[in-house]
N, C-alpha and C positions, 0 to 999 in steps of 0.2 A: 847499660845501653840507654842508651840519650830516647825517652820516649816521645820523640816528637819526630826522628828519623824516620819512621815508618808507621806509616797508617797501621792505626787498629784495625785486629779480625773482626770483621759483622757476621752476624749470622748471613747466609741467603736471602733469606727475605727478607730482610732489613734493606739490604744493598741494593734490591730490585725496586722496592718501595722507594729508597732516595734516585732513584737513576729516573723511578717515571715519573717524581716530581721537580723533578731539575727539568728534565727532557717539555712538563708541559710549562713551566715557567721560560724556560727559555724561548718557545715557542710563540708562548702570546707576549712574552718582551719583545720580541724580534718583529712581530706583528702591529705592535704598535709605534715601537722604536723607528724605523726605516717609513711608516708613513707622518708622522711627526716628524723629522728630519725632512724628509721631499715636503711637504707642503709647508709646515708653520718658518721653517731655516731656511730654505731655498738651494737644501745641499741638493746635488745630484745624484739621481735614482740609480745609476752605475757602479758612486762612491758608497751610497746610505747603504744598499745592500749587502754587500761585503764584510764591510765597516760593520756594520750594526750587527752580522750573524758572525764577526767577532768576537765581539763587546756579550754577546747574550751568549754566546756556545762557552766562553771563560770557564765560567760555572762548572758545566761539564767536565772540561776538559781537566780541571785542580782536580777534580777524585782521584786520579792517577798523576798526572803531570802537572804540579802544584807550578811548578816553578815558568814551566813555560807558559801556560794561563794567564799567569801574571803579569809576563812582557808580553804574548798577545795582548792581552786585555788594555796595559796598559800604550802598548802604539796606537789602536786604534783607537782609547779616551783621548790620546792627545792631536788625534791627526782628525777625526771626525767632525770636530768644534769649527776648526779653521777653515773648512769647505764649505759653511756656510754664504747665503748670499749676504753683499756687504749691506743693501739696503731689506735687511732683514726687518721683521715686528720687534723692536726693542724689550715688549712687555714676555718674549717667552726668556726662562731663564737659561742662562747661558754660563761658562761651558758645559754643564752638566743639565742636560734636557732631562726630565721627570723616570722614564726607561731606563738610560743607562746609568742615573743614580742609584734606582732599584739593580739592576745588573751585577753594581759597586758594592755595593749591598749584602746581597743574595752572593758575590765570589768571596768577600772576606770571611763570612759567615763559614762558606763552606771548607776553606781554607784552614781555617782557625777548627773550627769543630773537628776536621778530619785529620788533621796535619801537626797541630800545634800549635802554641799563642808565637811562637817563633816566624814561622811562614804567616801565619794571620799579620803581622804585625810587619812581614814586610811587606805582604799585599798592601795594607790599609799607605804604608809609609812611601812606597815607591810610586803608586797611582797615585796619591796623594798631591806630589811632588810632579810627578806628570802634567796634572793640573796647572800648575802655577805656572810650568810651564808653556802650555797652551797661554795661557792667559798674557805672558809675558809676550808673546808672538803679537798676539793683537790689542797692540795699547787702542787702537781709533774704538774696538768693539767695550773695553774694558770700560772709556770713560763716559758712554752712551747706556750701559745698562748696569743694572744692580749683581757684578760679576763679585763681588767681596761676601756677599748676602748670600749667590750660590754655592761659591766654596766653602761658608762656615760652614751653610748646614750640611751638605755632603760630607766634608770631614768629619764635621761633629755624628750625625749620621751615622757613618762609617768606623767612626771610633765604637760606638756604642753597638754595634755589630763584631765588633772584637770581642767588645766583653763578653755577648752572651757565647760568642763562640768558644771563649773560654770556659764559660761554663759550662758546655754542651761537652767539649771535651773531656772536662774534669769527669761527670756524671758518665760519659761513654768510659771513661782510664776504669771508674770503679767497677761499672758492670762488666766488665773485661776481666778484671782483678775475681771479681763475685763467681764469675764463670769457668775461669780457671779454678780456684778453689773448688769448686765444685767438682769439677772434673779430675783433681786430683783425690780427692774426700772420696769423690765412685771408687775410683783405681784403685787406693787403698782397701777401701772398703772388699773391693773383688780381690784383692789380693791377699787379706786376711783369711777371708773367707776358703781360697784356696787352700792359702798352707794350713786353716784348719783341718781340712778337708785330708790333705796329704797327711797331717800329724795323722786322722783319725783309720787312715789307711793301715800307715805303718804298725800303727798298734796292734791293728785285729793283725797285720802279715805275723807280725813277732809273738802276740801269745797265743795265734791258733797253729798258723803254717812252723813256724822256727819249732814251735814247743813240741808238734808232730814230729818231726824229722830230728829232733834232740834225740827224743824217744824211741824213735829207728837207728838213731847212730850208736846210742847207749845199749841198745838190745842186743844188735848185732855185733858189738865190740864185746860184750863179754858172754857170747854161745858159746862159746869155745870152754866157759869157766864153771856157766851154766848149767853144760851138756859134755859132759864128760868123754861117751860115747860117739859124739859129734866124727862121722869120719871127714878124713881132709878135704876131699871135693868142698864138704858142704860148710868146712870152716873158711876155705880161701872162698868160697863165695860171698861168709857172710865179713869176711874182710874187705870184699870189693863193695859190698854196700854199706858198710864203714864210711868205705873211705868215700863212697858218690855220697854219704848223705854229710858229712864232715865239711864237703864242698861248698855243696848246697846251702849248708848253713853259711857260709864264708858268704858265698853270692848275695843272700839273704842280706847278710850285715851291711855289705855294701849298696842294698837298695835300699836298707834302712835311714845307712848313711845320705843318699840322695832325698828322702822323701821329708824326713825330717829336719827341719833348722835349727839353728842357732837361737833365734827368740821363744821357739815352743819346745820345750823341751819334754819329752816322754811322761805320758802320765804312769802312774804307779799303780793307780785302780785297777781291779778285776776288768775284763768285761762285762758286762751287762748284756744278760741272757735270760731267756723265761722265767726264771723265780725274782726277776728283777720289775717283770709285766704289772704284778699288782700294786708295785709304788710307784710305777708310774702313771698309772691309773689314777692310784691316789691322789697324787699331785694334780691332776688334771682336775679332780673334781674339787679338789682344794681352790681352783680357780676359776669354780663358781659352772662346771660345765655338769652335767648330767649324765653319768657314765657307768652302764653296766658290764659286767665282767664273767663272759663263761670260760675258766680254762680247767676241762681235767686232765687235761697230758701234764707229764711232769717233767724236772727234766733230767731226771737219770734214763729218758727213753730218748734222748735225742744230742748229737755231735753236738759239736763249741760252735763251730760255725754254723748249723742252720737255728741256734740257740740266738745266735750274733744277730742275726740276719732276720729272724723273726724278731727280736729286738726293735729291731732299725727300723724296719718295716711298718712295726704295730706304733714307733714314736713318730715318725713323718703322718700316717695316717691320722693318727690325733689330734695333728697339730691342723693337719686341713680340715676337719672337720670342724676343731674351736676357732680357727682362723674363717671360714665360707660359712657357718651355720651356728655362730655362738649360744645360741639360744633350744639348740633343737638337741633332742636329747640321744646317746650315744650307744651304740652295743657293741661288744668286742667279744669275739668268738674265736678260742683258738683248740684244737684238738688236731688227732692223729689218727684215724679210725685202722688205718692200714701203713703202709708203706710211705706217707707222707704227712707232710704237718700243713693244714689249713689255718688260714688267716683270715678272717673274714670281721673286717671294720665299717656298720653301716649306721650312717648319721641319719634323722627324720628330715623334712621338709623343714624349714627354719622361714617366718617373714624375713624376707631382703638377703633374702642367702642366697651366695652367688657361689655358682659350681665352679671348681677350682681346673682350672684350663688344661689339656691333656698333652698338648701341644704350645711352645711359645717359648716364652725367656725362663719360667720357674724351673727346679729342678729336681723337686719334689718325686713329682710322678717317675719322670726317668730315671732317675738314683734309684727307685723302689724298684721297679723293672728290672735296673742293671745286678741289680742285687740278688734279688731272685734267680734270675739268668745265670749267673757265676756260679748257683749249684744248680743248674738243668733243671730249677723249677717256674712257674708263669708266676703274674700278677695283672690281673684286669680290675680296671677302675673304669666307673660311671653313673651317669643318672639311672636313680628308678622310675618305676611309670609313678608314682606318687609322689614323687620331688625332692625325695633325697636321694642320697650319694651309696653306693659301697664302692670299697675297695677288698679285693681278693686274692690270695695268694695261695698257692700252693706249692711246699716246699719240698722236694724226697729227702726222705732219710736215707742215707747212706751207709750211715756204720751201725753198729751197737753196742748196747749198753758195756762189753769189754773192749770198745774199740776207741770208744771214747774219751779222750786226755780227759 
């Protein structure tokens, strides 16, 4: 597509910034233009007015309407010269009075930066030519005053208002180009980010949820082989739950199917559950943080999933803490006194440490929430009265130690 077709995207305020400096340039061109023309030209205050908030509104009106601007602009450079009185002051210059030079000016400029060196360049070439025009109407005015002298310089002038319009253009194509890439680079970036996000779904679905219900479908497919004595009621039952968890697992596959892509393909790894807590501790202190560790729950006392989950929990927390508070030093507290598993992550007051927001665009805190939530456990984070953070969790246990894949 021909980039000269259609004006570039500005930001907002960019556009309002050129609209209220066009709007005051035009305003005190017009101001001095129409009383320069009624007194030093002896054009009439009926024609100057019109005439001249033509010549000064051009500007304007090329932001959108490049092309009509133009043949405004340029009827009334060539009609405004010629209403002058015949025994005018020789010594002001003529066709092109000091105002609507600037005018000339100020619309190729804007033309050209906004539009392209194409429309810039038939601004400059058509007003230009306009000119000579006028000029050639009144031979008695042309051989009385220095009319060759005001056309160079305006042309010249004029020309040189091209260039930079070209260049204004050039540098607006790149930030344009700069900003799109960017905005493509976020997009990506959130879109990575998601389908990591879904891969990391899929996984826990497949080795916690699928491996459950393998496990019920395999049970109840062979009671019958089992359980010898099994009477019928209770083998056609354990046939019908055969066959719903057989299902299930089919549905399974095909949400697996949806969640996962073609570029991230399934990882192979365990998941990473409580005996996995103190290397990643390690790690964290390998990176220079100060991190103490109390866990005596273990995890032959606790499901895959709230294993997963305290995981995920205990690593997002970490990571806010070395991210808001790099320098203040860390305790990590995990135990199970009763029916549930506690999480309790709290950083000290750190200089320049900035508490990690509970509310906004991060995803941090809510993933932890949600996560918790999905087995009917809480998670409260916030400041203490001495200036550091905890984050806390509490998990129920659901199953036990024989329930647990």
């Amino acid at each position: 597509m021909d980039r000269t077709s259609t004006p570039p995207r500005r930001p907002p305020y960019r556009r309002t910034w050129v609209l209220i400096v066009l709007m005051s340039v035009a305003v005190a061109l017009f101001t001095v233009l129409v009383a320069i023309h009624a007194a030093g030209y002896g054009t009439p205050v009926p024609f100057a007015i019109p005439l001249g908030a033509a010549l000064c509104a051009a500007p304007l009106l090329s932001l959108t309407r490049p092309h009509l601007a133009i043949a405004v602009f340029c009827v009334a450079a060539v009609v405004l010269p010629l209403l002058g009185a015949a025994d005018r002051d020789m010594s002001w210059p003529w066709p092109w009075s000091v105002p609507a030079m600037i005018a000339f000016l100020v619309l190729v400029l804007v033309a050209t930066s906004l539009h392209g060196w194409r429309t810039g360049l038939v601004a400059w070439s058509v007003i230009s030519a306009g000119s000579l025009v006028t000029a050639s109407l009144a031979p008695a005015a042309v051989g009385r005053g220095a009319t060759g002298v005001d056309l160079l310089v305006t042309v010249s002038l004029a020309a040189t208002a091209l260039l930079v319009g070209v260049l204004i253009a050039g540098r607006l194509q790149v930030g344009e180009e700069l900003d799109r890439e960017r905005e493509n680079t976020a997009a990506e970036q959130a879109r990575r980010l998601l389908v990591e996000e879904r891969t990391r779904i899929a996984r826990e679905l497949h080795d916690i949820i699928a491996h459950s219900t393998s496990l019920i479908q395999v049970q109840a497919s062979t009671a019958r082989y089992r359980i010898p004595a099994l009477p019928g009621e209770a083998t056609e039952e354990f046939d019908d739950i055969a066959e719903i968890a057989r299902g299930s697992l089919t549905e399974m596959r095909r949400l697996l199917g949806v969640l996962r892509t073609e570029d991230h393909a399934p990882e192979l790894t365990p998941q990473q559950g409580i005996d996995d807590i103190p290397e990643l501790v390690e790690g964290t202190r390998r990176a220079g943080a100060e991190v103490g560790l109390s866990m005596p729950v273990t995890s032959r006392s606790l499901p895959l999933g709230v294993q997963v989950t305290a995981f995920r929990i205990t690593q997002e927390a970490l990571s806010n803490a070395v991210r808001h508070a790099p320098a203040a030093a860390i305790e990590v507290l995990l135990d199970a006194p009763q029916d549930s598993l506690t999480i309790r992550v709290h950083n000290e007051a750190a200089d320049g440490a900035t508490a990690p927001a509970t509310t906004g665009g991060g995803h941090g805190l809510p993933g932890m929430r949600e996560r918790a939530g999905l087995l009917g456990g809480s998670l409260e984070a916030g400041p203490d009265p001495d200036g550091g953070w905890t984050v806390t969790a509490v998990l129920p246990i659901t199953g036990t130690p024989e329930e647990t894949p």
